[in-house]
ROTI-244525 format. One record per residue: x, z, y of N, C-alpha, C in turn. Coordinates in Angstrom, 2 decimals, decimal comma. Example, Ala and Ser with C-alpha at 12.3 -4.5 7.8 and 13.67 -1.06 7.14 Angstrom:
2
  n_east    n_up n_north ca_east   ca_up ca_north  c_east    c_up c_north
   13,19    7,80   -5,69   12,30    7,80    -4,50   13,20    7,80   -3,30
   12,85    7,08   -2,25   13,67    7,14    -1,06   12,90    7,87    0,03
This chain:
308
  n_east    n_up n_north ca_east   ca_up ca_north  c_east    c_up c_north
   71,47   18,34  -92,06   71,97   19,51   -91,35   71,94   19,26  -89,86
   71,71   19,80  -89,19   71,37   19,59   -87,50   72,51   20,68  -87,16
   73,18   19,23  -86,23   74,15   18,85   -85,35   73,99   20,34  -84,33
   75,38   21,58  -84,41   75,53   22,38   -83,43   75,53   22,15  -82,60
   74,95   22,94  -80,99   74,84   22,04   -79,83   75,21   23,39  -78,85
   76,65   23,04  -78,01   76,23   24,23   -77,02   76,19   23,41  -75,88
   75,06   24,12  -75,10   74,93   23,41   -73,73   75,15   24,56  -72,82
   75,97   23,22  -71,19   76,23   24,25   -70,07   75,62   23,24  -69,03
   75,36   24,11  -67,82   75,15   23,37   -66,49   76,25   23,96  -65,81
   76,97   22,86  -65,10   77,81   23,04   -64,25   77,74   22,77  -62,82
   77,76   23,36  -61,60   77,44   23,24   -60,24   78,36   23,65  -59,56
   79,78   22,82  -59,32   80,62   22,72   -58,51   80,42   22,54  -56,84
   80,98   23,63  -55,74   80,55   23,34   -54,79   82,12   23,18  -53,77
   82,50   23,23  -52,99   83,51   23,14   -51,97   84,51   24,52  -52,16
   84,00   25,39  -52,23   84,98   26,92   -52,80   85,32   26,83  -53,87
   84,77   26,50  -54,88   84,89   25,99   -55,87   86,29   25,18  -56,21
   85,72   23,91  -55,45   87,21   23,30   -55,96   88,80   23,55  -54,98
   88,23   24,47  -54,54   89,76   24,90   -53,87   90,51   25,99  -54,70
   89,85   26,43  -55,75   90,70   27,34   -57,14   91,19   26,66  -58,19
   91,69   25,64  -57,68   92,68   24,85   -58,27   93,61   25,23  -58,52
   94,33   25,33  -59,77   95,79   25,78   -60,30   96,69   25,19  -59,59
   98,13   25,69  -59,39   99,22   24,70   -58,81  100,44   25,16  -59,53
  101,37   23,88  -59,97  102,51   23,85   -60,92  102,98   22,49  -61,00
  104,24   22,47  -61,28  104,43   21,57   -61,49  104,28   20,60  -62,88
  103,26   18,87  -62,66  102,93   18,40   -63,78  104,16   18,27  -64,56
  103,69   17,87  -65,94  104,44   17,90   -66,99  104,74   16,69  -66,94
  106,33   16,37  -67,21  107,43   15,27   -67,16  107,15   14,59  -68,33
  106,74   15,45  -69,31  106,34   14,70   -70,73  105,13   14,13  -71,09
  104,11   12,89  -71,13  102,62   13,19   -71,22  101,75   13,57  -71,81
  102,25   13,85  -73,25  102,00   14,44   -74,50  102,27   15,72  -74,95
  103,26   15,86  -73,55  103,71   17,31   -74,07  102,69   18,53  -73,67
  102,88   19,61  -75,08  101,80   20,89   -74,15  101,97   21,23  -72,91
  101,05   21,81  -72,20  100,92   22,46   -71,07  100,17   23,43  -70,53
  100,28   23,92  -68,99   99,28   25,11   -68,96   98,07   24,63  -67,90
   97,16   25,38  -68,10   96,42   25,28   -66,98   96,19   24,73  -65,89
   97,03   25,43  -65,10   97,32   25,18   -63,64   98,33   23,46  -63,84
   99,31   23,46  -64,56  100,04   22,38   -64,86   98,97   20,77  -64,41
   98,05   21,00  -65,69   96,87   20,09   -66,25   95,94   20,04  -65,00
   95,88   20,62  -64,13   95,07   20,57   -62,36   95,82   19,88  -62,02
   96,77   20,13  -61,56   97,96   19,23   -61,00   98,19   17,99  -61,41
   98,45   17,68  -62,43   98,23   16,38   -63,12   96,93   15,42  -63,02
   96,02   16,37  -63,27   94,23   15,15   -63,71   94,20   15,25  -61,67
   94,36   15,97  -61,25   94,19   15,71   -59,43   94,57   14,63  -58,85
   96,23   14,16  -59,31   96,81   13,00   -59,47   96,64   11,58  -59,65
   96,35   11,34  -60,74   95,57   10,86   -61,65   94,95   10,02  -61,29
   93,86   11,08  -61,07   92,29   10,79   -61,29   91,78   10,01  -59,91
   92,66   10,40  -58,91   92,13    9,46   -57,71   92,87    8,17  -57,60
   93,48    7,43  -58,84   93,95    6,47   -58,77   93,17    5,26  -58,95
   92,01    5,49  -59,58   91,19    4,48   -60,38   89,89    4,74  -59,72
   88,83    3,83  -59,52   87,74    3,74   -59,05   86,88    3,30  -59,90
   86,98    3,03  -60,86   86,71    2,37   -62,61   86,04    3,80  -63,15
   84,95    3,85  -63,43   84,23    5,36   -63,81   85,67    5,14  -65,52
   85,04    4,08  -66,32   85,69    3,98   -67,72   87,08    4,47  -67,64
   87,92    4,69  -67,06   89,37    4,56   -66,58   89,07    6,07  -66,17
   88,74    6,84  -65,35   88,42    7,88   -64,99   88,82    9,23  -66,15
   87,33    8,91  -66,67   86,86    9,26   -67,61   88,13    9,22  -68,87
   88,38    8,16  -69,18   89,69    7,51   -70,51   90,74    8,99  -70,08
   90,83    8,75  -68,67   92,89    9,74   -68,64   91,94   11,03  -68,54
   90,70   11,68  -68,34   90,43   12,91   -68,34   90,34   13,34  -69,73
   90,24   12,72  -70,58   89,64   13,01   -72,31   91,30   13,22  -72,64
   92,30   11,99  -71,92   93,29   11,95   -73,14   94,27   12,90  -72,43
   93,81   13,47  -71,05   95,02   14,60   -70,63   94,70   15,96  -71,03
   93,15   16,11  -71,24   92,84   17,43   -71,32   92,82   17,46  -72,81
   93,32   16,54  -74,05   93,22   16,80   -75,33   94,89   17,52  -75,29
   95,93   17,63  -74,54   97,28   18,69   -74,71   96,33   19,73  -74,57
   95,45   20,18  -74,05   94,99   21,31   -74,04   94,27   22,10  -74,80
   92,76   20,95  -74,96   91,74   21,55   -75,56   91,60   20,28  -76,62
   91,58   20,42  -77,77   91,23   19,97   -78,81   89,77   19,07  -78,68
   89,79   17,76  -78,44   88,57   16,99   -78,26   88,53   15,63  -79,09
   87,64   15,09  -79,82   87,30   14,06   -80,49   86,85   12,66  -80,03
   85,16   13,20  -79,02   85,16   12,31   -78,65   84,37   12,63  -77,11
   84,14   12,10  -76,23   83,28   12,30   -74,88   82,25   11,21  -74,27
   81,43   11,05  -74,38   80,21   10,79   -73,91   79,84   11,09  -72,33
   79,07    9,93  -71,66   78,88    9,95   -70,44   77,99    9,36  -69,69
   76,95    9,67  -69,27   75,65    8,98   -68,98   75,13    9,10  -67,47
   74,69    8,22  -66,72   74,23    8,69   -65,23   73,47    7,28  -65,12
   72,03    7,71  -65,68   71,15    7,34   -65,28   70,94    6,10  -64,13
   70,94    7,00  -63,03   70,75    5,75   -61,84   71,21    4,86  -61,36
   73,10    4,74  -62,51   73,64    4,00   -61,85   73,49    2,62  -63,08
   72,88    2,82  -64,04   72,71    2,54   -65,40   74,00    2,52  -66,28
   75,25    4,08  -66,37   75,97    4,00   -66,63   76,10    4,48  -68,03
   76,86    4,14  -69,17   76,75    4,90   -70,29   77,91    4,28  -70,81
   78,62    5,49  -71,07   80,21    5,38   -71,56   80,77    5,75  -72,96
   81,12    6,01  -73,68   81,59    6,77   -74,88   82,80    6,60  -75,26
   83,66    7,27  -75,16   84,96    7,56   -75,64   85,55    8,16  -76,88
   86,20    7,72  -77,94   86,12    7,96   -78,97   85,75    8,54  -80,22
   85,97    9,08  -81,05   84,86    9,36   -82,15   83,84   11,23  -82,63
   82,53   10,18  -82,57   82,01   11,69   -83,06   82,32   12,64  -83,94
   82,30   13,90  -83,46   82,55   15,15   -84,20   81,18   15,85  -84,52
   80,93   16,95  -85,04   80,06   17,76   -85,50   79,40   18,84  -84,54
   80,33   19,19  -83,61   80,35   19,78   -82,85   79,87   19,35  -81,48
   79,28   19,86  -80,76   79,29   19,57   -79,16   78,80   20,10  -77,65
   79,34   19,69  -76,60   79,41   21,37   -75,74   79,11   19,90  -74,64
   77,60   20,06  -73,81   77,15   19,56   -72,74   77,16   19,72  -71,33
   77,45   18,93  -70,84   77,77   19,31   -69,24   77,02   18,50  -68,39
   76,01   18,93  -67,28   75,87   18,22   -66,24   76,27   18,44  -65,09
   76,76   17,40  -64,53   77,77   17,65   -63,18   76,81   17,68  -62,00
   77,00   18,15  -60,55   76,33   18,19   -59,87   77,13   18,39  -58,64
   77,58   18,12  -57,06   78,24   18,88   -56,47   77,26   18,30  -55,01
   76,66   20,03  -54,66   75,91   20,11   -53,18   74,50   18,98  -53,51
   74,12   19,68  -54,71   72,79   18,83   -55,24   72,84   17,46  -55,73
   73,92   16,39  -55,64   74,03   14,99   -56,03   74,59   15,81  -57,25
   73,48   14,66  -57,81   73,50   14,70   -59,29   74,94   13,56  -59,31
   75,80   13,67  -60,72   76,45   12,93   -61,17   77,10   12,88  -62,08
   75,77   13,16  -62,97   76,10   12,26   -64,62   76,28   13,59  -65,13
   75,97   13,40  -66,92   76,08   14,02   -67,67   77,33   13,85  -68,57
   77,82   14,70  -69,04   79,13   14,76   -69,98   78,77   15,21  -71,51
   79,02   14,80  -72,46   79,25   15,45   -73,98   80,38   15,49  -74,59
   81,02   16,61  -74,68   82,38   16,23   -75,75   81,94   16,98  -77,11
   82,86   16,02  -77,79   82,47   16,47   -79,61   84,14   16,88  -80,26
   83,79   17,02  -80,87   84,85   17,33   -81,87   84,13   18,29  -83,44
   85,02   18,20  -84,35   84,89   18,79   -85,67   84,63   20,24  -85,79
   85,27   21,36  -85,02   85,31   22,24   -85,18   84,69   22,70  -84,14
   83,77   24,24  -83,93   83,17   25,11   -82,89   84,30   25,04  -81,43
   83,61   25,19  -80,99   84,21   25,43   -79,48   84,11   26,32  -79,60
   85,40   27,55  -79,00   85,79   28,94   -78,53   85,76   29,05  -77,47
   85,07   30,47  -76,56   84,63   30,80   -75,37   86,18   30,21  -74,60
   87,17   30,57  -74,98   88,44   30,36   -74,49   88,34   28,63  -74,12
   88,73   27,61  -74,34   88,43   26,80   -74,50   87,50   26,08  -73,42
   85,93   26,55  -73,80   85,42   26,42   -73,05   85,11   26,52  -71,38
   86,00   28,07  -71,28   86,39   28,92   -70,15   87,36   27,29  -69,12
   88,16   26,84  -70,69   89,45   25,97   -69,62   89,03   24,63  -69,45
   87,69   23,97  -70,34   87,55   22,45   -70,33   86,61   22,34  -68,81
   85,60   24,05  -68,58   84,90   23,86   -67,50   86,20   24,45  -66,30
   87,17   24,82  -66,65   87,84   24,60   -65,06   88,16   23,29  -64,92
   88,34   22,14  -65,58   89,12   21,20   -65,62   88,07   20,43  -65,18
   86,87   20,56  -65,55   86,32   19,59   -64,87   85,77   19,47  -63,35
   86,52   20,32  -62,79   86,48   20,29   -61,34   87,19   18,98  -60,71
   88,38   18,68  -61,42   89,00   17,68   -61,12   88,64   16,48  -61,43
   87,45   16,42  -61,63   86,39   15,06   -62,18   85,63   14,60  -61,11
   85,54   15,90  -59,50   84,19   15,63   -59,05   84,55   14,53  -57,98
   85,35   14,56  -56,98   85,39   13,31   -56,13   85,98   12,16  -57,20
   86,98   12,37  -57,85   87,29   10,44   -58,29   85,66    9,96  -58,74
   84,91   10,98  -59,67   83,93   10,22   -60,08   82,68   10,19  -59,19
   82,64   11,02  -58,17   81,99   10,77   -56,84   81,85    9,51  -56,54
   83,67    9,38  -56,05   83,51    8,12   -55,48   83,73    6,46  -56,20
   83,89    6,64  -57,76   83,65    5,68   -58,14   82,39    5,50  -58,35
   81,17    6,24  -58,03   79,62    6,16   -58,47   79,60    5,55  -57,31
   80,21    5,88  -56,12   79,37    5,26   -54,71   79,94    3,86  -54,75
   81,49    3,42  -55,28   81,94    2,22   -55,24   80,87    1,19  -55,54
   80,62    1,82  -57,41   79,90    1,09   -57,98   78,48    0,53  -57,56
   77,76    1,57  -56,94   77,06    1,67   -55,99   76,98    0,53  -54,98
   77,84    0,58  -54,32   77,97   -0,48   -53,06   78,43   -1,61  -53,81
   79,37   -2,24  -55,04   79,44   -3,24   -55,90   78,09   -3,82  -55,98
   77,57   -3,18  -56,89   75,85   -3,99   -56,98   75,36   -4,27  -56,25
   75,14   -3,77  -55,02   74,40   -3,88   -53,80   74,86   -5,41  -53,25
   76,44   -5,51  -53,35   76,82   -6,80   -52,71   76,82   -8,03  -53,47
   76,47   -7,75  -54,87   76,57   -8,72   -55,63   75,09   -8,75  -56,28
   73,64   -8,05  -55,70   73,05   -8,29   -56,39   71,88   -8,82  -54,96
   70,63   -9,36  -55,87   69,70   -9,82   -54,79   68,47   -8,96  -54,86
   68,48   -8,45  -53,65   67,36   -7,17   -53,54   66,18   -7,16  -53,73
   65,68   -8,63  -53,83   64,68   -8,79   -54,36   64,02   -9,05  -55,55
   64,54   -9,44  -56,72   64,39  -10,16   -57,79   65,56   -9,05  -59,07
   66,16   -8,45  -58,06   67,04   -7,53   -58,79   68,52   -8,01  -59,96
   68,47   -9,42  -59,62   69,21  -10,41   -60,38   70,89  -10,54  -59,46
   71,81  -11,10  -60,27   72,88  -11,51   -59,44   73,02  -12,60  -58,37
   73,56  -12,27  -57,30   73,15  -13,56   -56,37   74,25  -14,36  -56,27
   74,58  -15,54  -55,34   75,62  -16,51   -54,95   76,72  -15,91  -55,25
   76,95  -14,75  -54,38   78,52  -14,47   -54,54   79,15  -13,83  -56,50
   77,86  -13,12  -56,58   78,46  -12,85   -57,95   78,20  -13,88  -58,92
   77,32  -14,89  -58,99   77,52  -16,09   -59,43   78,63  -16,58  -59,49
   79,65  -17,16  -58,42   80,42  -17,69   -58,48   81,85  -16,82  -58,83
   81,88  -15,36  -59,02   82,89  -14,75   -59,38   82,48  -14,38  -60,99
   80,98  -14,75  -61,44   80,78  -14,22   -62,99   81,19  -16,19  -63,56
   80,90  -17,12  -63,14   80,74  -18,14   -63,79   82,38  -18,61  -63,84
   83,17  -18,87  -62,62   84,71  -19,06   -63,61   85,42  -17,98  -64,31
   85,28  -16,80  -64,37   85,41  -15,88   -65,69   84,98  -16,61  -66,87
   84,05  -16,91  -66,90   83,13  -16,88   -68,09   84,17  -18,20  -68,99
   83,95  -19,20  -67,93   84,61  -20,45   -68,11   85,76  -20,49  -68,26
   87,32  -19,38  -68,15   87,73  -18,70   -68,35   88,19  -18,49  -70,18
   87,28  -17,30  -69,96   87,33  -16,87   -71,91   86,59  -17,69  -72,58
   85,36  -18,54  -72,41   85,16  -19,44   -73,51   86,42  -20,66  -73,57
   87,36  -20,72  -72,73   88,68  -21,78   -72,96   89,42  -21,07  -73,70
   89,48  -19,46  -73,77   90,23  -18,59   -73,93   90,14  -18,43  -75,64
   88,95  -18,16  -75,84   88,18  -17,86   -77,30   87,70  -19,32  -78,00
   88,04  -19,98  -77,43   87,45  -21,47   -77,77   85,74  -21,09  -78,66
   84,90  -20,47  -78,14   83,78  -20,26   -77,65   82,50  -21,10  -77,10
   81,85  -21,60  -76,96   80,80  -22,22   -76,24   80,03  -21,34  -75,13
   79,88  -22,23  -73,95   79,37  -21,90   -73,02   77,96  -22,84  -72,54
   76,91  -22,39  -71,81   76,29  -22,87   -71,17   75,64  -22,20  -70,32
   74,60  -23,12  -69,23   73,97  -23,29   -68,39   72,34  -23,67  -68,48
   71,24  -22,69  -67,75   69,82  -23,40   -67,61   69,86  -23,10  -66,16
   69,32  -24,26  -65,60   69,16  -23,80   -64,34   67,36  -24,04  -64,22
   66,52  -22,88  -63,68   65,29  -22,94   -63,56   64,54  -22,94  -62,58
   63,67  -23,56  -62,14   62,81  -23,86   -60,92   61,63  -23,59  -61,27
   60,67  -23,16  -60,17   59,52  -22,73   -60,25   58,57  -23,90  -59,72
   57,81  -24,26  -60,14   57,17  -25,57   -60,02   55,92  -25,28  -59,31
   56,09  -26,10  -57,95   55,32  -26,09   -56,40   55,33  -24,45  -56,00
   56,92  -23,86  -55,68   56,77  -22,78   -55,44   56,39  -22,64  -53,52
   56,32  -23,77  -53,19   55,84  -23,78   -51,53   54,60  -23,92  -51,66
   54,11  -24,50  -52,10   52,49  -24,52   -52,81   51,77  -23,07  -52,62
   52,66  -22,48  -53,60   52,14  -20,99   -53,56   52,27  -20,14  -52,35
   53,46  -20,02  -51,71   53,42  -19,63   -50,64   52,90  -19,92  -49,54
   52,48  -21,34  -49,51   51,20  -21,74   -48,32   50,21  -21,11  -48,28
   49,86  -21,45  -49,91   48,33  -21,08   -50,09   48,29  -19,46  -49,90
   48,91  -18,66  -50,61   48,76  -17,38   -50,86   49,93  -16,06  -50,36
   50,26  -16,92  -49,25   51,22  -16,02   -48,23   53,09  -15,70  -49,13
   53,71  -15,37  -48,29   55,32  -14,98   -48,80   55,09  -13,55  -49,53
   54,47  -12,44  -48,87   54,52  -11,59   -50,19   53,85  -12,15  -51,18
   53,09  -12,71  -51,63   52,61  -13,34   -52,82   53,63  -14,37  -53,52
   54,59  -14,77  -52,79   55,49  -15,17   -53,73   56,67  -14,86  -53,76
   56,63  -13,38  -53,17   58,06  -12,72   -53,51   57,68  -11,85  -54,75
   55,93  -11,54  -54,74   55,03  -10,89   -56,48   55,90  -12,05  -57,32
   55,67  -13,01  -57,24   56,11  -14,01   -58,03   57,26  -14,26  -58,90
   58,04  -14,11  -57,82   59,65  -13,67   -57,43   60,12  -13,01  -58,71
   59,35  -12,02  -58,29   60,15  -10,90   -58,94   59,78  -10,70  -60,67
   58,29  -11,13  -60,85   57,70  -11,30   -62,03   58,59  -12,36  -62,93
   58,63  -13,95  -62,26   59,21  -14,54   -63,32   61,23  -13,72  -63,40
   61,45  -13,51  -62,46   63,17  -12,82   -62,74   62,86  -11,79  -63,81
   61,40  -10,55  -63,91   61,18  -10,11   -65,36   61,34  -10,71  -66,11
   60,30  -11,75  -66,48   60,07  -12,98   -67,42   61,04  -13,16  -67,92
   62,37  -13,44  -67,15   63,61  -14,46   -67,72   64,47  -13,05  -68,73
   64,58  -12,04  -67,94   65,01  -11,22   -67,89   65,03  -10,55  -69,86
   63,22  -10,50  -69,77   63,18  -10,00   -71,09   63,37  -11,01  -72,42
   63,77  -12,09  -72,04   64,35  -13,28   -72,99   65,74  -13,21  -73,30
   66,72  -12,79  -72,58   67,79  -12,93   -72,72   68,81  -11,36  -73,41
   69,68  -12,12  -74,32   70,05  -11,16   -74,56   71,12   -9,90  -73,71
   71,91   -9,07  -73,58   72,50   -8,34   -73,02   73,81   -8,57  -72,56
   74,17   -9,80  -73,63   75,66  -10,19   -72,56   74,88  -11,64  -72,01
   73,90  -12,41  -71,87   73,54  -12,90   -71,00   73,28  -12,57  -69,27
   73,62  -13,26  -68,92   73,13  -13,45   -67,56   72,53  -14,00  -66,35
   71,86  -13,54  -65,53   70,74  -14,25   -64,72   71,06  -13,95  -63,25
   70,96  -15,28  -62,20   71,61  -15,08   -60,69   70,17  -15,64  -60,20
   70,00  -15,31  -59,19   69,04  -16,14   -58,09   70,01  -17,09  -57,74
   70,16  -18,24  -57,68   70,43  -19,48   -57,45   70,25  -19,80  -55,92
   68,84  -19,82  -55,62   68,25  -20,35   -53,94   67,09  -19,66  -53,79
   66,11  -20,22  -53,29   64,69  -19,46   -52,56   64,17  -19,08  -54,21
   63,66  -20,41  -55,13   62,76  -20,32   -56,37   63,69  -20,66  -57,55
   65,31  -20,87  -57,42   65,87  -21,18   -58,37   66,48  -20,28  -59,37
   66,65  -20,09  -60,36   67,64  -19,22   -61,37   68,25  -19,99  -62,20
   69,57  -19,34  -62,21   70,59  -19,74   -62,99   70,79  -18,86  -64,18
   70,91  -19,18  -65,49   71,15  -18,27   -66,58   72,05  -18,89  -66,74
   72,82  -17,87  -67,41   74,92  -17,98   -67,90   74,54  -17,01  -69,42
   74,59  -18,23  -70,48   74,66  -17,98   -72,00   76,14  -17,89  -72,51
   76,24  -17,35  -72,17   77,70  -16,72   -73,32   77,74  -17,54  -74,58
   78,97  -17,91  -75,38   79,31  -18,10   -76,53   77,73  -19,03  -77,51
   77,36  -19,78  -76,68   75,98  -20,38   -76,86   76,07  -22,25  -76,51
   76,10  -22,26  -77,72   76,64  -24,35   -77,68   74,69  -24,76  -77,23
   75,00  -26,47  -77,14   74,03  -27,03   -76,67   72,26  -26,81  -77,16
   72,39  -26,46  -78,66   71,22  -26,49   -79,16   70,25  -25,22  -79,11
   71,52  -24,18  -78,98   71,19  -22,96   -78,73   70,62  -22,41  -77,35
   71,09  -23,44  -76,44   70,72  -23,06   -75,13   69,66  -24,21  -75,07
   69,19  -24,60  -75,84   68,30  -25,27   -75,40   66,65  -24,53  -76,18
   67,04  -23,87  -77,06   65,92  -22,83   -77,72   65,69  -21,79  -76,77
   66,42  -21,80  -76,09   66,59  -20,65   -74,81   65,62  -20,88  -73,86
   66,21  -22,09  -73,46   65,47  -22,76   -72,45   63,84  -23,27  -72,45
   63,61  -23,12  -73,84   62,07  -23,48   -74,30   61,54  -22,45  -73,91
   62,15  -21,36  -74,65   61,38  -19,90   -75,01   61,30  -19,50  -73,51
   62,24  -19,43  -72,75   62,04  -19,07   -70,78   60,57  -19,75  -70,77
   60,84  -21,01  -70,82   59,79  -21,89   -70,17   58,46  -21,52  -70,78
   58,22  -20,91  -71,97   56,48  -20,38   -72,41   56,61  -19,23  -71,83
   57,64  -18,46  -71,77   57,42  -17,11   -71,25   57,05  -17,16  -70,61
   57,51  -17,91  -69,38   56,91  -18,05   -67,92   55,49  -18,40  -67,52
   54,96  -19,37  -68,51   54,00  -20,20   -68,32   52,59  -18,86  -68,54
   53,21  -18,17  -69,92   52,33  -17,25   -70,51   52,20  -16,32  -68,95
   53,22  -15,78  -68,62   52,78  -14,52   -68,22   51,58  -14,87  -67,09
   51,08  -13,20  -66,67   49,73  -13,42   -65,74   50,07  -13,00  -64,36
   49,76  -14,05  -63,33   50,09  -13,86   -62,13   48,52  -14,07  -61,26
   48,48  -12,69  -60,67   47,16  -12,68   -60,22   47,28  -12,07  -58,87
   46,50  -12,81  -57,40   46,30  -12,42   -56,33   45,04  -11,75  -56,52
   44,55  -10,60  -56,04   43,41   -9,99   -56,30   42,23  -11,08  -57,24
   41,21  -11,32  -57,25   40,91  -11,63   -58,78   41,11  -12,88  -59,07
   41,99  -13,62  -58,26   42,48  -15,40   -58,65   43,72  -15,36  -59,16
   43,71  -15,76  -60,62   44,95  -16,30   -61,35   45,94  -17,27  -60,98
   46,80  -17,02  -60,70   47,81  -18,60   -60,35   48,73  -18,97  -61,74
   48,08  -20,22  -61,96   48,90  -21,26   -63,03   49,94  -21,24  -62,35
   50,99  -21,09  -63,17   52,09  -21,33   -62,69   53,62  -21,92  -63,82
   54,20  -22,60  -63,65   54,82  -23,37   -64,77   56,35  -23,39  -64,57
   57,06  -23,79  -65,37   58,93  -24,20   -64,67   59,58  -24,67  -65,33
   60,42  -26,01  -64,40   60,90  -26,63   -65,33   62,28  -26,28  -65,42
   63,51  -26,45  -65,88   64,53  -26,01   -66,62   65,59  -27,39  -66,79
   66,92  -27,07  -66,71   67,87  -27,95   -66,86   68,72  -27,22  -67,08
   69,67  -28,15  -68,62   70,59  -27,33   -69,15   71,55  -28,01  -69,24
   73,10  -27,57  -69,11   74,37  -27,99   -69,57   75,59  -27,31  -69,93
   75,87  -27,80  -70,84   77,03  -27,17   -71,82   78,61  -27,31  -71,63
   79,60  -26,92  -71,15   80,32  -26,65   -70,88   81,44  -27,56  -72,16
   81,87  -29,22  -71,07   82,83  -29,49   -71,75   83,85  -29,19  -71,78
   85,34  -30,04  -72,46   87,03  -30,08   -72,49   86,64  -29,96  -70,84
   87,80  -29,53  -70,35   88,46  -29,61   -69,32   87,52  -29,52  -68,07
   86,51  -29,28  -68,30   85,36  -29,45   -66,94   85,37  -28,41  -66,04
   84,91  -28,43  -65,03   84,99  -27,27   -63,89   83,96  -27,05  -63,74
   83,70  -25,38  -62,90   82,47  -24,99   -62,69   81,81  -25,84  -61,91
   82,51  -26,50  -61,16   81,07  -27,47   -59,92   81,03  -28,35  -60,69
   81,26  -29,15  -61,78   80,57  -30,19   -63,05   79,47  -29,30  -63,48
   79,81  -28,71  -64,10   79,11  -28,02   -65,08   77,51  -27,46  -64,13
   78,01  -27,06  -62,89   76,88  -26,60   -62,40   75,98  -27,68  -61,81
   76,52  -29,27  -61,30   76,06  -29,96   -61,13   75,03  -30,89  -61,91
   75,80  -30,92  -63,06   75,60  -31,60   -64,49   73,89  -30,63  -65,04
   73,77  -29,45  -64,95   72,57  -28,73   -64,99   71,64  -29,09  -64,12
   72,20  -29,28  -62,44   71,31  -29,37   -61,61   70,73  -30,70  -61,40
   71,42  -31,65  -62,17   71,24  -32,82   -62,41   69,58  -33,01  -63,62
   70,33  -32,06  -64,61   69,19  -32,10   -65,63   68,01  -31,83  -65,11
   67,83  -30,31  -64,35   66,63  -29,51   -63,59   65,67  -31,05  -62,83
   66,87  -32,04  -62,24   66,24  -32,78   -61,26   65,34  -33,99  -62,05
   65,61  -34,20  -63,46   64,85  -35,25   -64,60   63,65  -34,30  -65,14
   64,05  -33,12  -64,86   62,65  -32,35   -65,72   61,81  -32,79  -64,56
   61,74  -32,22  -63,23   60,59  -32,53   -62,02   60,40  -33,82  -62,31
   61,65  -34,66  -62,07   61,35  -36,65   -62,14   60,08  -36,56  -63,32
   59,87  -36,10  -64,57   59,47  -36,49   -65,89   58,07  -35,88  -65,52
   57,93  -34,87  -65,19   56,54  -34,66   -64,73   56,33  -32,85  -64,59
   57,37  -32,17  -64,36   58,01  -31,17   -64,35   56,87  -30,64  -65,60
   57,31  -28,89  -66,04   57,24  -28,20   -66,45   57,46  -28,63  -68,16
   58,77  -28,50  -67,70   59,69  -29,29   -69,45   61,27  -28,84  -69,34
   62,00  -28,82  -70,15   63,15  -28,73   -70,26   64,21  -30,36  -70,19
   65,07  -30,42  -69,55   65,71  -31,83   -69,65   67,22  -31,29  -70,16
   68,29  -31,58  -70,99   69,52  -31,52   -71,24   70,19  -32,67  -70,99
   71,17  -31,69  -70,11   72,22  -32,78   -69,57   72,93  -33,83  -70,80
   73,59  -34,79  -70,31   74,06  -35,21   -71,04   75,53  -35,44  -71,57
């Protein structure tokens, strides 16, 4: 049976959101309310949090005193955001937001039963009060990545390195979990750049950060390290496991094709791994890798070495 679908476009502009209801919010948070009440309230709210997930969470669970909703869905593309808030219904009524042409994000709410014009009339006033908090948590997020990521290689850099790796170290103490470390080098990456100029090995760059990229799974993670170095952060992944890891990087790399107009460059990397003991700290742990990385080159590079 195929899923009822009503779709709307919504294009909120500055007049717009000044027909805002006014009343006083409801003392109770569960308790029914009206209209204008429920403006007053999500207005509140909603500019408290800069967290799209959080946003989104108190708009579903304030506007269900109102309008009967199951579950809500939330997608924006460019920021690679995709949200979902509790459970599918049969039903569902689409929204894309937009205010003064910035796009921002699409909405789905579901539920069991048809949506009534009524209803509908009140979930699209309500979502007026969605457009700056989630404005400006898109631009937060926005400027987040930007500072924590490396513009070239598209990977996490130093600073978010060192705020993702004692987390990590963190909940695997937390979950009693396994953690590890590969740290990877690109073998005679000055080589290449002599011979075949810096954009040719920022092509490089960016190819093997693919490379690593399409090896790893989704709660893995990958930092630029230094000029040619990468650091991968394996989640819940003991010694042997990160060391199958560390193989499979290392053919990937070797395989893929790196070509300056019609000259191929061989190109290889070696790899050092360490596993996260009792009581150890991130500068062990990161040392203890960089230690390994430094026996793979000693050995005749393009090999994997595990710490010990």
């Amino acid at each position: 049976m195929k899923t009822p679908t009503q779709t709307n476009a919504i294009d909120f502009d500055s007049a717009k959101l000044q027909r805002l209801g006014f009343g006083q919010p409801s003392l109770r948070p569960h308790s029914p309310t009206t209209l204008a009440q429920l403006h007053q309230q999500l207005n509140q709210q909603l500019q408290t949090s800069l967290e799209p997930e959080r946003i989104l969470g108190l708009f579903l669970r304030e506007t269900q005193r109102l309008v009967p909703l199951d579950a809500l869905q939330y997608r924006h593309q460019a920021s690679d955001l995709r949200l979902e808030l509790g459970h599918r219904g049969h039903h569902c009524v689409s929204y894309t937001l937009s205010h003064e042409g910035e796009h921002l994000g699409e909405l789905i709410f579901r539920r069991n039963q048809r949506f009534l014009e009524e209803e509908l009339s009140q979930l699209e006033s309500l979502l007026a009060t969605l457009l700056f908090p989630m404005r400006n948590a898109l631009l937060y997020r926005a400027a987040t990545r930007t500072a924590l990521r490396d513009p070239l290689t598209e990977t996490g850099n130093r600073v978010a390195m060192d705020q993702t790796l004692q987390r990590e170290i963190d909940m695997a103490r937390r979950h009693l979990t396994p953690l590890s470390l590969v740290m990877l080098d690109i073998d005679h990456f000055k080589a290449i750049n002599d011979t075949h100029g810096h954009a040719t090995g920022d092509t490089i760059l960016r190819a093997v950060a693919a490379a690593i990229k399409s090896q790893l799974r989704n709660v893995d993670m990958v930092f630029r390290f230094g000029g040619d170095e990468f650091l991968i952060l394996l989640s819940n992944t003991g010694r042997d496991a990160a060391g199958l890891v560390g193989e499979r990087l290392r053919q990937k790399t070797q395989a893929q094709d790196y070509w300056v107009g019609e000259t191929r460059i061989e190109l290889t990397v070696s790899l050092g791994c360490s596993t996260l003991l009792a009581a150890e700290s991130a500068e062990s742990l990161l040392r203890r890798a960089d230690n390994a990385l430094y026996v793979a080159k000693r050995e005749g590079r393009n090999r994997l070495a595990m710490a010990g």
